[in-house]
C-alpha positions in Angstrom: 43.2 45.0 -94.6 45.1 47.6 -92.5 43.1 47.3 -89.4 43.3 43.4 -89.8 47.1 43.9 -90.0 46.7 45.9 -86.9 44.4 43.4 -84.6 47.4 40.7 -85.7 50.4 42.4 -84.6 48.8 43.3 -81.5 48.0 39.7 -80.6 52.0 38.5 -81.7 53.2 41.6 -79.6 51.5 40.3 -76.5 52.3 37.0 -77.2 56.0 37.5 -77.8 56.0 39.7 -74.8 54.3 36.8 -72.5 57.3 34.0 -73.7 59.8 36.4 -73.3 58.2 36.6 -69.5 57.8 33.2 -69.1 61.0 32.4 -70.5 59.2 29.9 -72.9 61.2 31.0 -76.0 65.2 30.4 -75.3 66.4 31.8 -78.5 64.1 35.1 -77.8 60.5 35.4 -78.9 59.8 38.8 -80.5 59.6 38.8 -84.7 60.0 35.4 -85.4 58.0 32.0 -85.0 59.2 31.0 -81.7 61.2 28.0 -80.7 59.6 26.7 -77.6 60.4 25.2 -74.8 59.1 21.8 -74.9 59.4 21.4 -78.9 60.6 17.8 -78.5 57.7 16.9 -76.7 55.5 18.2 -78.6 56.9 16.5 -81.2 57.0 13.4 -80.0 53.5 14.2 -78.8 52.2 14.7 -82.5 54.3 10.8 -83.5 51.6 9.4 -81.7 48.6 10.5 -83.5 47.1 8.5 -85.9 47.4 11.0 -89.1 51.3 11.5 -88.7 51.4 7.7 -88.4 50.0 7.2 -91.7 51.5 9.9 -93.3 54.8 9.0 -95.4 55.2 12.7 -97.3 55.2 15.5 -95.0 56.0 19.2 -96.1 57.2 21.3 -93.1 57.8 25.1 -92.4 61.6 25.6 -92.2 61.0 27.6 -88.5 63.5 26.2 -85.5 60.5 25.4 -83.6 59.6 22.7 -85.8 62.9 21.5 -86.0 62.1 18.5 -84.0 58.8 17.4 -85.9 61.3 17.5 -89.1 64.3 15.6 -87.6 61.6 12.9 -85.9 59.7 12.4 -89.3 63.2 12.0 -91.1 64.0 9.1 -88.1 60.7 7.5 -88.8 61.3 7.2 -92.7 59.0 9.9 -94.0 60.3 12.2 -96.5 60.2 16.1 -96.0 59.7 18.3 -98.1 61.0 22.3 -96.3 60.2 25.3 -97.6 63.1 27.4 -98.7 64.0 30.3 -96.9 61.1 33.6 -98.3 60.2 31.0 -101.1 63.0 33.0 -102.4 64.5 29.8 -105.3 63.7 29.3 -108.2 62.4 25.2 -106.9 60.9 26.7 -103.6 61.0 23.4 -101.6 63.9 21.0 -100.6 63.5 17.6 -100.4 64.6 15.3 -97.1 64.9 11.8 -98.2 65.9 9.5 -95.3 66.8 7.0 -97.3 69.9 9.1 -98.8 70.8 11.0 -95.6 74.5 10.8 -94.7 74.4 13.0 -91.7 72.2 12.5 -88.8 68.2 12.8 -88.9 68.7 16.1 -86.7 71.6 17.7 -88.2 70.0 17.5 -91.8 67.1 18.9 -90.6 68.4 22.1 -89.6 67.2 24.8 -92.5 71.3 25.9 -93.3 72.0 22.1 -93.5 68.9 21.5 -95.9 69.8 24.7 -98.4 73.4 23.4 -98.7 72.1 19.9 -99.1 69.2 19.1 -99.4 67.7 18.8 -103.0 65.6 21.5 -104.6 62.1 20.6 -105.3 59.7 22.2 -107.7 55.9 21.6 -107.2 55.4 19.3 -110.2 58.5 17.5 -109.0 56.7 16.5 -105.8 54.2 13.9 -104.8 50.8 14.2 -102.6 51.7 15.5 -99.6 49.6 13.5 -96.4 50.6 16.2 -93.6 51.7 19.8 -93.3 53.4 21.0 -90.3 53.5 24.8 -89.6 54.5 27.1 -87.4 52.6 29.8 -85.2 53.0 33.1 -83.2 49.6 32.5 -81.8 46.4 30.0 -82.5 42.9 29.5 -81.0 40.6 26.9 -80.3 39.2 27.2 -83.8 42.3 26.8 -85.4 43.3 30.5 -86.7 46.5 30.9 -86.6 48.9 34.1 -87.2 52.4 33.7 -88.0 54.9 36.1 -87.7 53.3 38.4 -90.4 55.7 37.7 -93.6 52.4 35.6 -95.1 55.2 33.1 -96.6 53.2 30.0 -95.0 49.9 31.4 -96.5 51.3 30.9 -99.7 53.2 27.8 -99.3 49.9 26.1 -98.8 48.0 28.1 -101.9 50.8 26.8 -104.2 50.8 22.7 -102.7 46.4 23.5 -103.2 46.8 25.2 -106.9 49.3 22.2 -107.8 46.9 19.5 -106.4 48.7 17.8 -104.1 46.8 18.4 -101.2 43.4 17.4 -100.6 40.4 18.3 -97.6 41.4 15.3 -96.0 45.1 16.4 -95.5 45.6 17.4 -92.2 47.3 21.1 -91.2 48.8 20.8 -87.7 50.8 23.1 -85.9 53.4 23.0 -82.8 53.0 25.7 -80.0 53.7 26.1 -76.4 50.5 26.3 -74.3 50.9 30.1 -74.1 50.8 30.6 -77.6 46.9 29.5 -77.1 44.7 32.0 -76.9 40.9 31.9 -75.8 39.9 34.5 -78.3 38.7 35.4 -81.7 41.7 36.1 -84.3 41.5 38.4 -87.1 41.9 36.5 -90.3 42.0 37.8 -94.2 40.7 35.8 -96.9 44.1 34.3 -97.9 44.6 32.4 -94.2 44.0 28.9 -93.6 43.1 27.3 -90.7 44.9 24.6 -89.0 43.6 21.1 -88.3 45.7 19.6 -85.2 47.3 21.8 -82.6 50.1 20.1 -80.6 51.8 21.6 -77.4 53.8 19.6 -75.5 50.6 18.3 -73.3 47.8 17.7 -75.3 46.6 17.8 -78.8 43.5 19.8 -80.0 41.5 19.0 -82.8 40.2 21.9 -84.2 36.4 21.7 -86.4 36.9 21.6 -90.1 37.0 25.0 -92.1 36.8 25.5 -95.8 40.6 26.7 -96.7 40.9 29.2 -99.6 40.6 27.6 -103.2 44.7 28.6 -103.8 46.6 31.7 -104.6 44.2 34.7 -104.2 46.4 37.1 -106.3 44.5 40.1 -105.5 45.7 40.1 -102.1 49.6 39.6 -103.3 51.5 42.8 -104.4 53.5 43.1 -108.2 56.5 43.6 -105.4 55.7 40.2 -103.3 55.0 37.7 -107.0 58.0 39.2 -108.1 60.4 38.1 -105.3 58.8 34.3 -105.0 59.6 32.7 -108.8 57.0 30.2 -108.4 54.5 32.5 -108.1 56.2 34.8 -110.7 56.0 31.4 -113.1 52.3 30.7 -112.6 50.7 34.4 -112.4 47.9 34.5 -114.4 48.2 36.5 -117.9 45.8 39.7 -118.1 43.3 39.4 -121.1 43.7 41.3 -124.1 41.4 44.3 -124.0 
């Protein structure tokens, strides 16, 4: 697990480092999931593809880059459901209901807006979610994907699969700029999933279907990390007697 820790950072480090060049990232690339330039587009890119047209629940990573795919979905009707910040509450989602909004679409998307807001959500207060949106640091054409290393998204999608309310079918996409593509093989630990769509602000790539992990793996979580998230703390399987 160390050396695949390893090969990760070095791909984010050279990632962050190429934005930062490129100017691609205005709020500064390096240790976070970067907000792009182009993030509208992209957004509005990913309105036009047929699985966010059907979708009506979406559950989105709270990361400014994704801000607009939030704020759009919240225009369009759907409900959001966004993570809160480090799973870190005790009901680790809030819930975006357009039809109660009283601030604009935007606005109410923002993650301070949401966790003053929003409505906590707990998993078995939440229906079957038809799309997940996250964000990346880096993604190939296969659809591996590292994020900026805190493994939070990783588990956001364990908990949705251990609570049932995603299924094969339910598409994973992600919004990048072009440069966070890369044409290379990415390190990956059993825990990762794969993503299903990637969207820059050009062009969408559909990536080949992968077999995600079954849900939480809690051999690969420390006592330190299940004790910090409550919904993992809650569901933690209890050791057998001896």
């Amino acid at each position: 697990m160390d050396s695949i820790r390893e090969a990760k950072q070095a791909v984010r480090e050279r990632v962050w480092k190429l934005l930062d060049q490129e100017n691609a990232a205005p709020d500064g690339a390096a240790g976070r999931i970067p907000s792009f330039v182009g993030a509208d587009a992209a957004a509005a890119l990913l309105a036009e593809h047929s699985a966010w047209q059907r979708a009506t629940v979406i559950k989105a990573v709270p990361d400014r880059a994704q801000l607009p795919v939030r704020a759009r979905a919240l225009e369009e009707g759907k409900r959001v459901y966004m993570a809160a910040s480090k799973l870190a509450a005790p009901k680790p989602f809030y819930l975006l209901d357009p039809e109660t909004l009283t601030i604009p679409a935007r606005e109410a998307a923002e993650r301070r807006t949401a966790a003053k807001s929003a409505r906590p959500a707990d998993l078995d207060e939440m229906p079957a979610v038809d799309l997940i949106v996250c964000g990346s640091v880096a993604v190939n054409y296969e659809g591996v994907r590292l994020g900026k290393g805190a493994g939070y998204a990783d588990i956001e999608v364990a908990l949705l699969q251990e609570a049932g309310l995603i299924q094969p079918h339910t598409l994973i996409v992600t919004t990048v700029h072009e440069l966070q593509i890369v044409d290379e093989s990415l390190p990956e630990a059993g825990h990762d999933f794969r993503v299903d769509l990637i969207v820059t602000p050009d062009r969408i790539i559909e990536c080949a279907p992968y077999r995600r992990p079954p849900g939480i793996i809690w051999q690969s979580l420390s006592p330190e990390a299940i004790a910090a998230i409550p919904a993992l703390a809650g569901r933690r399987p209890q050791a057998r007697p001896k």
